[in-house]
N, C-alpha and C positions, 0 to 999 in steps of 0.2 A: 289681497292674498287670503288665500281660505282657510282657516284653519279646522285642524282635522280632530277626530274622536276616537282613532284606533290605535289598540296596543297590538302591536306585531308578538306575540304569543310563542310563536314556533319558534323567536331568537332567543329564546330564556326556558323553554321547558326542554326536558328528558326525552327521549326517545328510544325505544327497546332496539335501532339500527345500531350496529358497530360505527363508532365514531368516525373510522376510516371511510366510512359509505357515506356520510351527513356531513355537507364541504360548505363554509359561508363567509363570504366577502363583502365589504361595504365600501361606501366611498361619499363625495359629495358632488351633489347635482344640484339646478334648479334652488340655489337658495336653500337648503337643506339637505337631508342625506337619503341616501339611499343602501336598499339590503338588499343579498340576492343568496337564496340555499338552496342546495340540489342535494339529491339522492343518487347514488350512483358511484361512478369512477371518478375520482379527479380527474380535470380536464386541464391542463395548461397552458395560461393564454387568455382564459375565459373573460375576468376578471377586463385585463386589457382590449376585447373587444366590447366588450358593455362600455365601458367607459368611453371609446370611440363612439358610439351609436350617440352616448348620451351629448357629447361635445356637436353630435351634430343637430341633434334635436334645440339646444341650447343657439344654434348659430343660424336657427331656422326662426323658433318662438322667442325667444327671450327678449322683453321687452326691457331689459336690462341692461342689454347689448346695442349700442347706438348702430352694428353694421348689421346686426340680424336681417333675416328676409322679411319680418314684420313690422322691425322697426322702421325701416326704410319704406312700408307704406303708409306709415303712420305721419313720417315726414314730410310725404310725398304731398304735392295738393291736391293732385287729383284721380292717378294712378301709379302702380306698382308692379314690377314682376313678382309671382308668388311660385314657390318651390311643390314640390311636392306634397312636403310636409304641412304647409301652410294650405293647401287645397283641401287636406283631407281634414284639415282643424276646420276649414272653413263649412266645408259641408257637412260635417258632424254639427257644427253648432247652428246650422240653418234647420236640419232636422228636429233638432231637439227644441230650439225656439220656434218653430210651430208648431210643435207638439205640447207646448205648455204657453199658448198664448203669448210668447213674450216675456217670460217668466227668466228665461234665461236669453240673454243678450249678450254677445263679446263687446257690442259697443257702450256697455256704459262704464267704459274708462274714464272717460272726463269726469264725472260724478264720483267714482268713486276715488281718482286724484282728489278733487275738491276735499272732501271729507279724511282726505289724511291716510287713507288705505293702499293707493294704488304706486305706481313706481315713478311718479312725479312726489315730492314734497307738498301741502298744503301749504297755500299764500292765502293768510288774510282769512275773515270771517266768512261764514257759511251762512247766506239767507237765501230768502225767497226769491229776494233779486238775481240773486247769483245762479241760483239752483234753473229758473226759467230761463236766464241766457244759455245753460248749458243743455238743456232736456233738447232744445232740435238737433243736438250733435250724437243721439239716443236713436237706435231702432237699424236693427242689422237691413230692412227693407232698401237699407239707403248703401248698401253695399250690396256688389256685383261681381259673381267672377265671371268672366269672358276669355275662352284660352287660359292662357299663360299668365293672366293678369286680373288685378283687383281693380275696381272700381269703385267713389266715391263718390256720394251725390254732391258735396263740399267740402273746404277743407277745413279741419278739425276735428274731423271723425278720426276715431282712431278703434284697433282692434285690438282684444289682449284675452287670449285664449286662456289666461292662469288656472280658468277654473273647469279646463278640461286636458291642460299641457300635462302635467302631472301623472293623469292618467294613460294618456299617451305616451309617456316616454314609458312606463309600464307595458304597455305593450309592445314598444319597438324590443324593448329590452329583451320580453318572451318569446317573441318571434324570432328573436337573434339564436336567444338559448335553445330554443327549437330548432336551427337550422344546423346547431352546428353537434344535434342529436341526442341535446339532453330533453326527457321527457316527465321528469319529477322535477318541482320546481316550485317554489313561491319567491315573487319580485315585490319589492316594497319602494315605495317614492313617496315620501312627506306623509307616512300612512296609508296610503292607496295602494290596492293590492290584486295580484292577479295569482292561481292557483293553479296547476295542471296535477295530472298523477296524482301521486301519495309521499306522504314523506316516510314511509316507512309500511311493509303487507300490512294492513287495515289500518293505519292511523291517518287519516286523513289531517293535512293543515288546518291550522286553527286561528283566524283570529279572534281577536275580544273586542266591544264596544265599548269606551267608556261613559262613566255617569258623566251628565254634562256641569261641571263645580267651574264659576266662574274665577278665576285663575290665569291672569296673565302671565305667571313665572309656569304655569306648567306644573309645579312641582306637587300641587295636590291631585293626584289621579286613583281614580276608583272605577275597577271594574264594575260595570254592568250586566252583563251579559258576555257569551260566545257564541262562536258560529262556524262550522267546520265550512271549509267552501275546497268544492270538489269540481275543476276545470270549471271555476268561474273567479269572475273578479269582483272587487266590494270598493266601495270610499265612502266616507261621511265627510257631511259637512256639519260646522254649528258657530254659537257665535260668544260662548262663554269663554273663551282665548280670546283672538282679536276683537278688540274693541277699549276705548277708553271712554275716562268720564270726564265732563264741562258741565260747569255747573249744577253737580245735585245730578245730572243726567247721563245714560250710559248710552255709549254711539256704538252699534256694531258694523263690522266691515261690508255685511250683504246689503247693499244699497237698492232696492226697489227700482228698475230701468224706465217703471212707468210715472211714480211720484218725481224720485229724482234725490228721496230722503231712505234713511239707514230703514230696513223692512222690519216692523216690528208685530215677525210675525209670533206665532203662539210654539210653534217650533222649535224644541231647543236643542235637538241633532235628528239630522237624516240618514242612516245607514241606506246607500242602495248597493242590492246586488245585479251582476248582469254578464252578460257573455266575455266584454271588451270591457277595459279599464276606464276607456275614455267615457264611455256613453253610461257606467256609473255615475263617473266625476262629475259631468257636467247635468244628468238629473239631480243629485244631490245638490248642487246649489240652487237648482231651479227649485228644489222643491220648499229649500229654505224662506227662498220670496213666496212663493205659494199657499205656506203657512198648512195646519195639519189636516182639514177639512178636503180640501183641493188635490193635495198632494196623494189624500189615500185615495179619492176615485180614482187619480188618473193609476194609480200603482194596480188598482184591481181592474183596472182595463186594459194592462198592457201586460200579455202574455210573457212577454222578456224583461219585465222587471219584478223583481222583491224587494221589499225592502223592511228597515227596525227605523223606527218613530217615537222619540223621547218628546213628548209636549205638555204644555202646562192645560191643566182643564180649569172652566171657568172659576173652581176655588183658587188656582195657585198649584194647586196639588201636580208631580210630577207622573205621568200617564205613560203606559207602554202601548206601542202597536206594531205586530210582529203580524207582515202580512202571511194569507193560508202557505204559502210555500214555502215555508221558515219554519213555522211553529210546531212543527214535531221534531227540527233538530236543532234549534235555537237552546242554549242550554245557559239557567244561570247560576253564576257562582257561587 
């Protein structure tokens, strides 16, 4: 599970709107929570149809859920029906995994099981032996959609969109809020965030990055930077949350699809921004494994992304990089 680096900004500060026009509901989702603020008219009802989108989003991905639509091809040995939801997860993550080499994989659930991270329990030590029985069950090439259905090259593969669901139910949610006419809006899921309109005539939504302080409780958080985002969406990923330590040694969650061992990249959060929530989400972990070198070519080649890059340079020392399409309105604290 990926842990995130943003403070949602907009549920805690002021705004010059009459408090009657600024309306904000939360609830929980997905293993965590989720926020949702509009501008506008109260709407009634609202609250109760997000939470409908999200039960289905949940009853589609949730590899938490043994009857979900993915867990049932996870089970399966050899194929599966896949829903809707589950198609556009799949093609979101075939794009983006050849867009970063491999960099991002939904198949390396086994591995990141093994190492304690994923939604199976860790059994027993973690070696070389173990890690090479699992790496051939690694590599999205070995899944298939055809129609209505998924395909396995064997069984044991399994699929676990975590580190673009998030992002997704973000967007189901917007889309929702969009349909039923609200047009000011930021949606929040485990930090992942999507923007429309204004929260208020010239105030644009805000959120902050944080510094990356290793800190399991959470409880040490320190602004880094902010970033208004105007009808886009943002996620970071990093790895100074998730992760523990054995022996003297600290393990983080992002597990390298190609080694098959925790990525120990130079990285220590990736903010990206982009049109959709999902296709942040799921650059942002890619970019984690890709480490900081790699990650800014591909960002300065791709016209629909920007992103904010916290990495260590070869002192140690903690480094900003706030790609051209940021950096005039990227502001810090």
């Amino acid at each position: 599970m990926k842990q995130l680096a943003l403070l949602l900004l907009v549920l805690f500060t002021a705004c010059s709107t009459p408090k009657d026009q600024l309306h904000k509901f939360s609830g929980a989702t997905m293993g965590t929570t989720y926020n949702v603020v509009y501008a506008g008219e109260l709407q009634e009802g609202l609250q109760a149809g997000v939470d409908s989108m999200l039960v289905l989003v949940n009853a589609s991905l949730s590899t938490y859920i043994p009857t979900s639509t993915i867990s049932r091809f996870n089970q399966a040995e050899n194929s599966a029906w896949a829903d809707e939801m589950v198609k556009i997860n799949f093609e979101k993550a075939v794009a983006i995994w050849q867009h970063t080499d491999g960099a991002f994989d939904p198949t390396v659930g086994p591995l990141v099981n093994a190492w304690g991270f994923g939604f199976q329990k860790m059994q027993g030590n973690v070696d070389s032996a173990r890690i090479d029985s699992l790496l051939p069950l690694v590599g999205l090439a070995q899944v298939q959609l055809r129609g209505d259905s998924l395909y396995k090259a064997k069984p044991g593969i399994i699929l676990d969109f975590s580190a673009i669901a998030k992002g997704y139910g973000v967007d189901v949610v917007a889309l929702y809020l969009e349909s039923q006419g609200v047009k000011n809006y930021i949606v929040e899921i485990g930090g992942e965030l999507r923007a429309a309109g204004e929260k208020a005539p010239s105030f644009k939504w805000i959120a902050g990055i944080e510094k990356p302080i290793y800190d399991q409780s959470g409880q040490q958080r320190e602004l880094q930077m902010t970033v208004p985002l105007a009808n886009k969406s943002m996620a970071t990923s990093g790895n100074y949350r998730n992760f523990y330590e054995k022996d003297g040694k600290k393990y983080a969650h992002t597990i390298h699809p190609k080694t098959g061992y925790p990525s120990e990249s130079n990285l220590l959060s990736a903010s990206v921004v982009a049109n959709d929530c999902m296709t942040a989400d799921g650059y942002a972990t890619a970019f984690m494994v890709m480490g900081f070198d790699a990650a800014r070519s591909l960002v300065e080649a791709t016209n629909e992304l920007e992103a904010v890059f916290l990495y260590s340079d070869s002192t140690g020392a903690m480094q900003e990089y706030i790609s051209p399409g940021l950096t005039k309105i990227v502001k810090q604290p």
